[in-house]
N, C-alpha and C positions, 0 to 999 in steps of 0.2 A: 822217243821217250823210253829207251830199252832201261834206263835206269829204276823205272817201279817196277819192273817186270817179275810179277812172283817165280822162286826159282823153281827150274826143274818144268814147268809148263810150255816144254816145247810141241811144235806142230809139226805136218808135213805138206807138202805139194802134193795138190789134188792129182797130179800123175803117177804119186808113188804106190808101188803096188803093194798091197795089205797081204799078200801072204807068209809076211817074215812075222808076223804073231796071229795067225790063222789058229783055228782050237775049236777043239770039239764043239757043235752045236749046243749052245744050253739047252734044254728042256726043264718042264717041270717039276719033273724027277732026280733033277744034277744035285749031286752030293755038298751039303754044306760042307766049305774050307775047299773044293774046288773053283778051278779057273774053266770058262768055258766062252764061248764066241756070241755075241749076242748085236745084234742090227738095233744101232743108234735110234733106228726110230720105236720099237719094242720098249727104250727107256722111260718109265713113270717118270716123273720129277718129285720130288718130295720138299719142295720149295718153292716160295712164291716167284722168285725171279732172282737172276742174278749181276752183277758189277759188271753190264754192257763194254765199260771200254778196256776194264782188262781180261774178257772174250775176245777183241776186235786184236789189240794189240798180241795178247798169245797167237791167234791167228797169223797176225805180221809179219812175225818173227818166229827164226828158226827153221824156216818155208824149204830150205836146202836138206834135211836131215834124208839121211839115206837109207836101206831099209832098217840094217843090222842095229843102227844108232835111233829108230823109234821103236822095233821090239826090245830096245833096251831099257827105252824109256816107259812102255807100255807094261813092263814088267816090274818097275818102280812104282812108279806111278799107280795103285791098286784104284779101280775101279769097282765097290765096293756095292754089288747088289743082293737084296730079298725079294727073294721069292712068294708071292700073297697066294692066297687060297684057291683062285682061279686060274695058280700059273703064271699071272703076268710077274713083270720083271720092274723092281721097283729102286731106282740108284739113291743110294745115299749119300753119298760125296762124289768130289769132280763134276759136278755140275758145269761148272767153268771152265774144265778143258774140255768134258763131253759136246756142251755146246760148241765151243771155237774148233773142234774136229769135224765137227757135223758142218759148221759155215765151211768150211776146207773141203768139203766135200767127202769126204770119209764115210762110210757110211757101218761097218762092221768095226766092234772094238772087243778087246781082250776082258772081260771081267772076272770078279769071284765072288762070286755067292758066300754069304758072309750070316746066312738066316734063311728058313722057311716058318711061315705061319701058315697055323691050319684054324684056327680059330675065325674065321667069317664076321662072327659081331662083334669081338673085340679085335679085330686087326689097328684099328686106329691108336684103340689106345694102347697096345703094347708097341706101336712103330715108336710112339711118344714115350713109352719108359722105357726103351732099349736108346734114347735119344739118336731115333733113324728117319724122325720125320720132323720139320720147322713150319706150323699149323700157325703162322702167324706176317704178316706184308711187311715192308721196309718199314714203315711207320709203328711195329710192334701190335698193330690189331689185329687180332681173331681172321684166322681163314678156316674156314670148312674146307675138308678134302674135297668137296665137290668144283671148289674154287680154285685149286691145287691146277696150273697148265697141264695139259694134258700129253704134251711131248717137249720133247727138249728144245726145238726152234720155237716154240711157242712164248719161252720163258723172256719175260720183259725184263728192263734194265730199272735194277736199282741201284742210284749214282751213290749211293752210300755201303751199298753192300761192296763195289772198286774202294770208298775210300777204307772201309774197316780192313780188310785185304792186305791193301800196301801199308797199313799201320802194323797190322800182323808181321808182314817180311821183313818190314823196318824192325820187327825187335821190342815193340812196345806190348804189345801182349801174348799170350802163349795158347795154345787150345791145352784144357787136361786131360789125363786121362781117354786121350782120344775121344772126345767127346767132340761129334760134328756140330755145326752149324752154331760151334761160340763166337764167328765173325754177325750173325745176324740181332745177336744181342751189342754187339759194341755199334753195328750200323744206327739202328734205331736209340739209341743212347748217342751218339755224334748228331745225328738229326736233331733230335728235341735242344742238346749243347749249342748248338750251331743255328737253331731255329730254320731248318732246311732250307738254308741257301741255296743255290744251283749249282751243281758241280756240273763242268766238262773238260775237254783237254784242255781250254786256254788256263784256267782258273784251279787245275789241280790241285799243283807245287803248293799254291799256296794254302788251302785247304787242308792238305796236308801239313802240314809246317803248324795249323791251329789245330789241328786234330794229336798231334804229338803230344800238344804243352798242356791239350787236356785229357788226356790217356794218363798224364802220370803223377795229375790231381787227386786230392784227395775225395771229389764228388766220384772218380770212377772207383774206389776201392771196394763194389763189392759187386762189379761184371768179372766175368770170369777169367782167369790169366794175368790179372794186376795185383803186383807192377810187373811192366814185359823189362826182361835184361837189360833192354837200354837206358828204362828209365833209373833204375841202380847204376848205369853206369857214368849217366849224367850229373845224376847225384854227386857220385865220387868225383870229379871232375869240378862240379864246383865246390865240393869240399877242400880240396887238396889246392 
């Protein structure tokens, strides 16, 4: 199924050795807009869970990369943490490769510190207007940080958060402004669409193939990133 495969989410063999992007130890003290080295298991999650099969499937694939061509990857691919008032380490995107690196066995990954909060009682809410934390489950209801996994092998599978994903790569919608976790606003919008049918390998394709023709509906025009390219380009296509 390498065809939904988001791009650029490649892996390695658990025998490959991690010192082709080795870097200074993070600490508490590491300079925002630095890169520094930090143990997968150290990572917060800032999310309720993520798109199981396309963790399993990046894992699958790409298993041959060698070192030069994953610190190349490692170096694209930004792995984007804050630092909270305690020190710990808090990632706000790649959750989905962080995890599929950790299944691979990986255990040290390259990141950057991207923010530090010194604020203690308001950490929450300023993680949520710098939009660095998604306080909400696939179904779009209320999570308390307490509720929040507490590491990255811990984060369950939401079969909606794989289908919002591959509708992203397909072209249908856009993130702006860099703004994380606008794929968990289209999951829970496809759920309630779709009346959360069951997704899994067998039954993707087609899943997907319904989640397109309603991506570029006029019920979705006001989730973020609609209409994605494609759907203008479909457009033109049946216009012409």
């Amino acid at each position: 199924m390498k065809a939904w495969l988001l791009p650029g989410c490649f892996l390695i063999v658990g025998a490959l050795s991690q010192s082709a992007w080795a870097l200074t130890p993070c600490q508490s003290d590491t300079a925002v807009g630095s890169w520094c080295e930090a143990g997968i298991e150290t990572l917060h999650p800032t999310q309720g869970g993520v798109g199981q099969l396309q963790v399993d499937e990046t894992q699958a694939t790409l298993a041959d990369m060698n070192p030069k061509q994953l610190d190349k990857l490692m170096k694209k691919k930004e792995i984007p943490v804050v630092i909270a008032p305690d020190g710990g380490y808090w990632l706000v995107d790649r959750h989905h490769l962080t995890k599929a690196l950790w299944q691979q066995g990986v255990k040290q990954v390259r990141v950057k510190v991207i923010g530090r909060l010194q604020d203690k009682d308001n950490f929450w809410s300023q993680m949520q207007n710098n939009h660095w934390a998604w306080l909400k489950d696939e179904k779009g209801l209320p999570l308390t940080p307490e509720q929040l996994p507490t590491s990255i092998d811990k984060l369950p599978d939401y079969p909606y958060r794989t289908l919002a994903g591959l509708l992203q790569d397909a072209g249908y919608f856009s993130k702006q402004d860099q703004v994380y976790f606008v794929e968990f606003a289209w999951a829970s919008w496809l759920g309630k669409q779709m009346q959360w049918m069951p997704i899994d390998s067998a039954n993707l394709a087609a899943r997907l193939q319904q989640a397109k023709r309603l991506a570029c509906g006029s019920d979705a025009k006001d989730l973020p990133g609609y209409p994605g390219r494609q759907c203008s380009l479909n457009q033109s296509k049946t216009a012409n």
